[in-house]
N, C-alpha and C positions, 0 to 999 in steps of 0.2 A: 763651625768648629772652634773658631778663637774664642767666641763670645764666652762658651762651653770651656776652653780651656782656662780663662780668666777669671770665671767663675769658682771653678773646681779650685784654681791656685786660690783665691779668696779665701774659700773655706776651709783651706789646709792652715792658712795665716791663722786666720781667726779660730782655729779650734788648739792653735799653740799658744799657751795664755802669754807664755814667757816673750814669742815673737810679737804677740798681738801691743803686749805693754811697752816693750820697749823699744821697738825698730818703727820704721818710718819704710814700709817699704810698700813699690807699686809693680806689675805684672800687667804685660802688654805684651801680644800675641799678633802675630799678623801671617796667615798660612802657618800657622804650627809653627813657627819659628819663634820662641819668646826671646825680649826682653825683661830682667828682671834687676829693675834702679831703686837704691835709698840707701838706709843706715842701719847698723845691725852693731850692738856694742862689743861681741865678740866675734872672732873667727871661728868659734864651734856655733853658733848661731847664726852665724852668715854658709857656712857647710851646710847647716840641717837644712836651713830653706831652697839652698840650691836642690839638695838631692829630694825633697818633695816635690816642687818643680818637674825634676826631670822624672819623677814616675807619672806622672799624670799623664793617660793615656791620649795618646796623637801627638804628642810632644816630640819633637822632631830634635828642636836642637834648641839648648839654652845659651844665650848670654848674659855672664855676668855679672853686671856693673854695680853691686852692692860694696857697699867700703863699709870700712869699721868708723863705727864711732857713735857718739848719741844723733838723736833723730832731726830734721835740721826744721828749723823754724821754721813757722807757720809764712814771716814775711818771704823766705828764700824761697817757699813755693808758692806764694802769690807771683813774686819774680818773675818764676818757672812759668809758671801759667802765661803769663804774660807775654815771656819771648815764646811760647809755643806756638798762643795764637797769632804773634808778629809772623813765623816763620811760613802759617799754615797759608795766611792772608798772602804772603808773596808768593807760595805755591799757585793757590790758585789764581794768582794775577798773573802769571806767566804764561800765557799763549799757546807755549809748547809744550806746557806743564796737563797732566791730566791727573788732579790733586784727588780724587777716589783711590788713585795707586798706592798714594804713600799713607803713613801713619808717623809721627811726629810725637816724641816725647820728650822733652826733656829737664833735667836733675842738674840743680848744682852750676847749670847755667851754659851744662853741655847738652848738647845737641842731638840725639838719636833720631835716624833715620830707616823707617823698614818699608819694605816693598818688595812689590815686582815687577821691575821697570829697566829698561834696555841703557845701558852706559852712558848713554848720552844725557837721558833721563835725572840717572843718579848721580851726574856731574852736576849737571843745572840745577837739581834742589841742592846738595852740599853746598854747592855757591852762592843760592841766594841765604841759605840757611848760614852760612860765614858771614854773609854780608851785613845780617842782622844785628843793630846796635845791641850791645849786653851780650853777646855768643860768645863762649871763651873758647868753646872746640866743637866739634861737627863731628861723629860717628856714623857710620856709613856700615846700615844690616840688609843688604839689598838681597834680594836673588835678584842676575839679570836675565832678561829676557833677550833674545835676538827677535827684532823686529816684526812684534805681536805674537811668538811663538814661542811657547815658554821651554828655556833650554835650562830651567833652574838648578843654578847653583848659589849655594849661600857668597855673598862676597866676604863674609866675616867681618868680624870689626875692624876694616879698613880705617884705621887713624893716619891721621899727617900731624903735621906740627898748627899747632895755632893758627889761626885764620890772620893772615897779612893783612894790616891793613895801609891804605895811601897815607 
Protein backbone atom coordinates (compact mmCIF):
# COMPACT_ATOMS: atom_id res chain seq x y z
CA UNK A 1 0.00 0.00 0.00
CA UNK A 2 2.72 2.79 0.65
CA UNK A 3 4.79 1.77 -2.37
CA UNK A 4 1.24 2.35 -4.17
CA UNK A 5 0.55 5.41 -2.29
CA UNK A 6 4.13 7.04 -3.25
CA UNK A 7 3.64 6.29 -6.48
CA UNK A 8 0.15 7.65 -6.98
CA UNK A 9 1.49 10.99 -5.03
CA UNK A 10 4.33 10.93 -7.94
CA UNK A 11 2.17 11.17 -10.49
CA UNK A 12 -0.15 13.85 -9.13
CA UNK A 13 3.61 15.90 -8.83
CA UNK A 14 4.59 15.20 -12.15
CA UNK A 15 1.39 15.65 -13.95
CA UNK A 16 1.30 19.51 -12.23
CA UNK A 17 3.78 21.09 -14.60
CA UNK A 18 3.86 24.19 -12.46
CA UNK A 19 4.76 21.73 -9.05
CA UNK A 20 6.86 19.66 -11.20
CA UNK A 21 9.25 22.91 -12.33
CA UNK A 22 9.33 24.49 -9.43
CA UNK A 23 9.25 22.78 -6.03
CA UNK A 24 11.65 20.20 -4.76
CA UNK A 25 9.39 18.06 -3.23
CA UNK A 26 9.45 14.29 -1.78
CA UNK A 27 6.46 11.82 -0.47
CA UNK A 28 7.19 8.90 1.97
CA UNK A 29 4.49 6.63 3.26
CA UNK A 30 4.83 4.25 5.85
CA UNK A 31 1.34 2.37 6.92
CA UNK A 32 -0.63 4.97 5.13
CA UNK A 33 0.54 7.52 7.28
CA UNK A 34 2.56 10.12 4.69
CA UNK A 35 5.14 12.32 5.10
CA UNK A 36 5.27 14.96 2.69
CA UNK A 37 9.19 17.36 2.89
CA UNK A 38 10.72 20.12 0.31
CA UNK A 39 10.09 23.55 -1.16
CA UNK A 40 7.14 24.87 -2.85
CA UNK A 41 7.58 28.97 -3.81
CA UNK A 42 4.13 29.65 -2.95
CA UNK A 43 1.57 28.97 -0.09
CA UNK A 44 -1.18 28.29 -2.89
CA UNK A 45 1.13 25.66 -4.20
CA UNK A 46 2.26 24.25 -1.10
CA UNK A 47 -2.08 23.89 -0.37
CA UNK A 48 -2.66 22.29 -3.84
CA UNK A 49 0.02 19.42 -3.14
CA UNK A 50 -1.18 18.96 0.36
CA UNK A 51 -4.74 18.45 -0.71
CA UNK A 52 -3.67 15.93 -3.71
CA UNK A 53 -1.92 14.03 -1.17
CA UNK A 54 -4.76 13.75 1.12
CA UNK A 55 -7.17 12.37 -1.84
CA UNK A 56 -5.16 9.59 -2.64
CA UNK A 57 -6.86 6.68 -1.67
CA UNK A 58 -5.74 4.74 1.83
CA UNK A 59 -4.21 7.89 2.78
CA UNK A 60 -4.74 7.93 6.37
CA UNK A 61 -3.14 11.02 7.62
CA UNK A 62 -0.84 13.63 6.16
CA UNK A 63 2.17 15.50 7.45
CA UNK A 64 3.23 18.64 6.48
CA UNK A 65 6.58 19.56 6.43
CA UNK A 66 6.64 21.46 3.01
CA UNK A 67 7.96 25.30 3.63
CA UNK A 68 7.83 28.14 1.15
CA UNK A 69 10.62 28.98 -0.81
CA UNK A 70 12.74 28.04 -3.97
CA UNK A 71 13.88 24.45 -4.18
CA UNK A 72 17.06 23.76 -2.08
CA UNK A 73 20.24 22.63 -3.66
CA UNK A 74 21.29 19.74 -5.15
CA UNK A 75 24.50 19.75 -2.28
CA UNK A 76 21.84 20.30 0.81
CA UNK A 77 20.37 16.91 -0.34
CA UNK A 78 23.46 15.17 -0.83
CA UNK A 79 23.79 16.44 3.04
CA UNK A 80 20.50 14.99 3.44
CA UNK A 81 21.30 11.80 2.20
CA UNK A 82 24.01 11.44 3.96
CA UNK A 83 22.83 12.14 7.68
CA UNK A 84 19.90 9.73 6.52
CA UNK A 85 22.24 6.94 5.86
CA UNK A 86 24.47 8.06 9.09
CA UNK A 87 21.01 7.84 11.06
CA UNK A 88 19.76 4.52 9.33
CA UNK A 89 23.41 2.87 10.05
CA UNK A 90 23.03 3.65 13.90
CA UNK A 91 19.44 2.01 13.73
CA UNK A 92 20.53 -0.83 12.70
CA UNK A 93 23.63 -1.06 14.96
CA UNK A 94 21.56 -0.79 17.89
CA UNK A 95 20.79 -4.28 19.33
CA UNK A 96 17.49 -3.34 20.61
CA UNK A 97 16.74 -1.58 17.50
CA UNK A 98 14.82 -3.76 14.84
CA UNK A 99 15.56 -1.07 11.77
CA UNK A 100 12.65 -3.03 9.22
CA UNK A 101 10.38 -0.83 11.76
CA UNK A 102 11.39 2.47 10.94
CA UNK A 103 11.66 4.61 7.91
CA UNK A 104 14.07 7.65 7.96
CA UNK A 105 13.84 10.84 6.00
CA UNK A 106 15.28 13.66 6.22
CA UNK A 107 15.21 17.61 4.77
CA UNK A 108 17.00 20.54 5.53
CA UNK A 109 19.04 18.59 7.95
CA UNK A 110 15.89 17.68 10.08
CA UNK A 111 15.19 14.34 10.97
CA UNK A 112 11.91 12.40 10.31
CA UNK A 113 11.02 9.53 11.82
CA UNK A 114 8.02 6.88 10.94
CA UNK A 115 7.05 3.69 12.21
CA UNK A 116 5.56 1.24 14.19
CA UNK A 117 7.24 0.84 17.19
CA UNK A 118 6.60 0.64 21.23
CA UNK A 119 7.93 3.95 23.15
CA UNK A 120 10.70 2.67 24.04
CA UNK A 121 11.59 1.85 20.53
CA UNK A 122 10.85 5.57 19.42
CA UNK A 123 12.89 6.99 22.25
CA UNK A 124 16.13 5.05 21.34
CA UNK A 125 16.08 5.90 17.52
CA UNK A 126 15.05 9.83 18.17
CA UNK A 127 18.35 9.55 20.39
CA UNK A 128 20.49 8.04 18.44
CA UNK A 129 18.92 9.96 15.45
CA UNK A 130 19.92 13.51 17.72
CA UNK A 131 22.96 12.11 18.34
CA UNK A 132 24.02 12.20 14.91
CA UNK A 133 26.80 14.85 13.79
CA UNK A 134 24.92 17.42 11.27
CA UNK A 135 20.95 16.72 13.07
CA UNK A 136 19.71 19.98 13.69
CA UNK A 137 16.17 18.52 14.90
CA UNK A 138 14.63 15.01 15.22
CA UNK A 139 10.74 14.55 14.37
CA UNK A 140 9.10 11.84 15.64
CA UNK A 141 5.63 10.24 13.18
CA UNK A 142 5.55 6.94 15.16
CA UNK A 143 2.32 5.07 15.74
CA UNK A 144 3.27 3.12 18.98
CA UNK A 145 2.75 -0.19 19.51
CA UNK A 146 2.32 -1.89 23.15
CA UNK A 147 4.63 -4.71 23.13
CA UNK A 148 4.42 -6.50 19.68
CA UNK A 149 0.67 -5.62 19.57
CA UNK A 150 -0.35 -3.02 17.59
CA UNK A 151 -2.50 -0.45 19.61
CA UNK A 152 -1.94 2.18 16.84
CA UNK A 153 -2.09 5.52 17.32
CA UNK A 154 -0.29 8.26 15.40
CA UNK A 155 2.21 10.02 17.96
CA UNK A 156 2.09 13.09 15.54
CA UNK A 157 4.76 15.30 14.99
CA UNK A 158 6.16 15.15 18.42
CA UNK A 159 8.96 18.07 18.33
CA UNK A 160 11.23 19.02 21.25
CA UNK A 161 13.59 21.61 21.18
CA UNK A 162 17.02 20.84 19.45
CA UNK A 163 19.08 18.06 20.26
CA UNK A 164 21.41 19.06 23.35
CA UNK A 165 24.49 18.44 22.89
CA UNK A 166 27.70 17.76 25.73
Amino acid sequence: EDQSVEIKAGNLIRGDGELTQQSHINVTSYNQVVLVTGETPTEDMRTRLIEMVKGIEKVRTVHNEVTSGAPSPVAARSKDSWLTTNVKGRIVGAKELSAIKFKVVTEAATVYLLGMVTQAEGTLAAQLASQTPGVLRVVKLFEYQSRGRATSRPSGAARGPPPVRP
